[in-house]
C-alpha positions as CSV (number, residue, x, y, z in Angstrom):
1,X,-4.9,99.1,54.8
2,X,-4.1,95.4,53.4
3,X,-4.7,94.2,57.2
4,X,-8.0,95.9,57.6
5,X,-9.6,94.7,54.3
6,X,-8.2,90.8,55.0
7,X,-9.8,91.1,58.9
8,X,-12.9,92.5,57.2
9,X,-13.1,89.8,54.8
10,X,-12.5,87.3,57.4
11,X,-15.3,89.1,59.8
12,X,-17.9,89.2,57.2
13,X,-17.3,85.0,56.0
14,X,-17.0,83.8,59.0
15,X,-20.2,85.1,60.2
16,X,-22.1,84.3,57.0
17,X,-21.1,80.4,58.0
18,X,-22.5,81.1,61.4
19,X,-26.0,79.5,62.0
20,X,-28.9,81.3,63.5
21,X,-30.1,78.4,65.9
22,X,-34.3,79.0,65.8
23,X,-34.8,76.6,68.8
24,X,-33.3,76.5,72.8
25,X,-32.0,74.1,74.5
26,X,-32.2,72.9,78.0
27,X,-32.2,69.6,79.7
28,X,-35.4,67.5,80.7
29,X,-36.0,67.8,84.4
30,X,-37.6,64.3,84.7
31,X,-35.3,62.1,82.4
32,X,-32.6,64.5,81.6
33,X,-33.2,64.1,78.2
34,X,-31.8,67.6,75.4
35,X,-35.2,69.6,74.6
36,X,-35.2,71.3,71.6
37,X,-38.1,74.2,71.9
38,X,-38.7,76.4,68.8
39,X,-38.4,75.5,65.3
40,X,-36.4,72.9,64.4
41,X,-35.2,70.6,61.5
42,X,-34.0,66.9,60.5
43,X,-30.9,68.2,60.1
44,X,-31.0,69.8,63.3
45,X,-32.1,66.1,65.0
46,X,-29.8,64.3,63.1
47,X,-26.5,66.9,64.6
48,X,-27.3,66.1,68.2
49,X,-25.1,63.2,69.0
50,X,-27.3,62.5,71.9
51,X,-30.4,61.8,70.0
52,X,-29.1,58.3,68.8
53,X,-32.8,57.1,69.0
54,X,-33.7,58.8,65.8
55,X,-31.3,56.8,63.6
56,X,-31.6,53.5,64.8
57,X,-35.4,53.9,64.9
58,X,-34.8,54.3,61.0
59,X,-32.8,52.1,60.6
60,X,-34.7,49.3,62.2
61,X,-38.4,50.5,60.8
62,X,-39.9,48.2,57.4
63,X,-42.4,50.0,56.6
64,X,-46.2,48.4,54.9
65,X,-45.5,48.6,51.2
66,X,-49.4,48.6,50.0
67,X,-48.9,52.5,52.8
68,X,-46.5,53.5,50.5
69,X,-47.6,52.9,47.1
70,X,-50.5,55.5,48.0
71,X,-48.1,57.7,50.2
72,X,-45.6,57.2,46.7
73,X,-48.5,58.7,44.4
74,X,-50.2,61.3,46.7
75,X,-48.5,62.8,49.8
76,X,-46.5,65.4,47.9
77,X,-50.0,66.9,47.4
78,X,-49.7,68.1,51.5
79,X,-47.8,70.3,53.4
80,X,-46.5,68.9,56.8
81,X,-46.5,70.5,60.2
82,X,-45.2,68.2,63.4
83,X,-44.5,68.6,66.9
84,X,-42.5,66.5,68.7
85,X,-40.3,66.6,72.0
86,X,-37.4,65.6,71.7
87,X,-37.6,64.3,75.6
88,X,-40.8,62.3,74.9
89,X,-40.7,58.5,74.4
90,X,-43.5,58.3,72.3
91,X,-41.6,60.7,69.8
92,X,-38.5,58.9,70.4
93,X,-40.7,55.6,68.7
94,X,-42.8,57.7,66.0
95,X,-41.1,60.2,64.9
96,X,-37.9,57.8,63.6
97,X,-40.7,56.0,61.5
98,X,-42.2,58.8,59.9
99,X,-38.9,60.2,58.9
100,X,-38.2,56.7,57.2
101,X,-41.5,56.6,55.4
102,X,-41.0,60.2,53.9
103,X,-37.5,59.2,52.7
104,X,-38.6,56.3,50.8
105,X,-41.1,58.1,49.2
106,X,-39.2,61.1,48.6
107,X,-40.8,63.4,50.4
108,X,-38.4,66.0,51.2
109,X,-37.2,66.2,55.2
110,X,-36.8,70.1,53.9
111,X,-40.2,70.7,53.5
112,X,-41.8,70.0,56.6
113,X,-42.1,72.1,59.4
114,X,-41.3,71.3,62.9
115,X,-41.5,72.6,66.2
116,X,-40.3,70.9,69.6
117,X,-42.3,71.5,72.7
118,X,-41.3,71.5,76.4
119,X,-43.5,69.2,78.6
120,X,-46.1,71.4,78.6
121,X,-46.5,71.2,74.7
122,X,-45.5,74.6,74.5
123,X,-43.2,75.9,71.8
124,X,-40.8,79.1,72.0
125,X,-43.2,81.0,70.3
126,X,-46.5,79.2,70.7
127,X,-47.2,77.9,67.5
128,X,-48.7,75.2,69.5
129,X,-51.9,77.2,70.0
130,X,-52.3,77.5,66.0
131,X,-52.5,74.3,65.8
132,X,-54.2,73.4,68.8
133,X,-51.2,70.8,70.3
134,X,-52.0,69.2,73.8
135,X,-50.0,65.7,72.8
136,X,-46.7,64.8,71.4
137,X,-45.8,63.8,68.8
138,X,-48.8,65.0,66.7
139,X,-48.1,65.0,63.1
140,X,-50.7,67.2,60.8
141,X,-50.9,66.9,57.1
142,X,-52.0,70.3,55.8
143,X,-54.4,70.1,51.7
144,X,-54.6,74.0,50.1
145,X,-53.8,74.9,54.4
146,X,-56.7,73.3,55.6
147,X,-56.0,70.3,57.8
148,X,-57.1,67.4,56.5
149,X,-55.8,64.9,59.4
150,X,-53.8,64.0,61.8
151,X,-52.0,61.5,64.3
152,X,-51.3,62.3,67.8
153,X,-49.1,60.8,70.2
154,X,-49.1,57.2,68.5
155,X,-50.5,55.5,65.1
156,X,-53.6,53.6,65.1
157,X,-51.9,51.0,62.7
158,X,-48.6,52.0,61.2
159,X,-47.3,55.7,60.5
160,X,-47.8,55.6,56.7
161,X,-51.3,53.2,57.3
162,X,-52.4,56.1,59.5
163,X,-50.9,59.0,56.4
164,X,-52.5,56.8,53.7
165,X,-55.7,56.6,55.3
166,X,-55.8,60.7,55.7
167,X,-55.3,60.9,52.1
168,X,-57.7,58.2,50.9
169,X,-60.1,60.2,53.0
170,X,-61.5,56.9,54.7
């Protein structure tokens, strides 16, 4: 009886630990690159050992400080919804800078949504239709759910230029 309650126990913690991956997982045919497709997070990004690019973007990004006062005061006020392939170069370079921009201004990685695509912009369950997605990354900032802007595929000046100028409303 002991032995059946212990292998219970351990049956029933060990699969509480277990994560429920959202996303799959195959490889790029054209670079070879991991694509994540589905819902994803930072943290999920940030546990691939292959996606290297993300880091060392942040790391190497100084962001505009007059951006960031207003991003500082206001972005809070949005939700977040981005897409992003995790094969794509132009994610690979904005996507590494937007994460940097919402840490310093403590905007929590937690509370944005995220999808990756394949190269079709597709994601596992088409969210990408929602939000009507034909580029990557695009990076949507959401006021009472109504979209109030967003930047696709690259910034017109900076990542948090671009952000400040959707909230400013210029």
């Amino acid at each position: 009886m002991y032995k059946l309650l212990l292998a219970l126990l351990l049956m029933i913690n060990i699969s509480a630990g277990a994560q429920t991956k959202t996303y799959d997982t195959t490889r790029d045919v054209k670079n070879g690159q991991m694509v994540f497709n589905g819902p994803i997070t930072f943290n999920d990004l940030f546990t691939e050992t292959s996606f290297n690019w993300l880091q060392s973007g942040i790391d190497e990004y100084k962001p505009v400080a007059d951006a960031m006062a207003v991003l500082q005061s206001r972005l809070k006020e949005y939700t977040i919804v981005v897409f992003i392939g995790t094969w794509c170069d132009d994610s690979h370079y904005l996507l590494p800078k937007f994460t940097k921009v919402l840490q310093q201004v403590g905007y929590p990685l937690t509370g944005v949504t995220m999808f990756g695509t394949d190269r079709e912009k597709k994601t596992k369950n088409g969210e990408q239709k929602q939000y009507n997605i034909s580029l990557v990354p695009t990076i949507i900032l959401l006021k009472d759910g109504k979209e109030a802007g967003r930047i696709t595929e690259s910034a017109l000046k900076s990542v948090e230029e671009d952000l400040a100028k959707i909230i400013s409303g210029k």
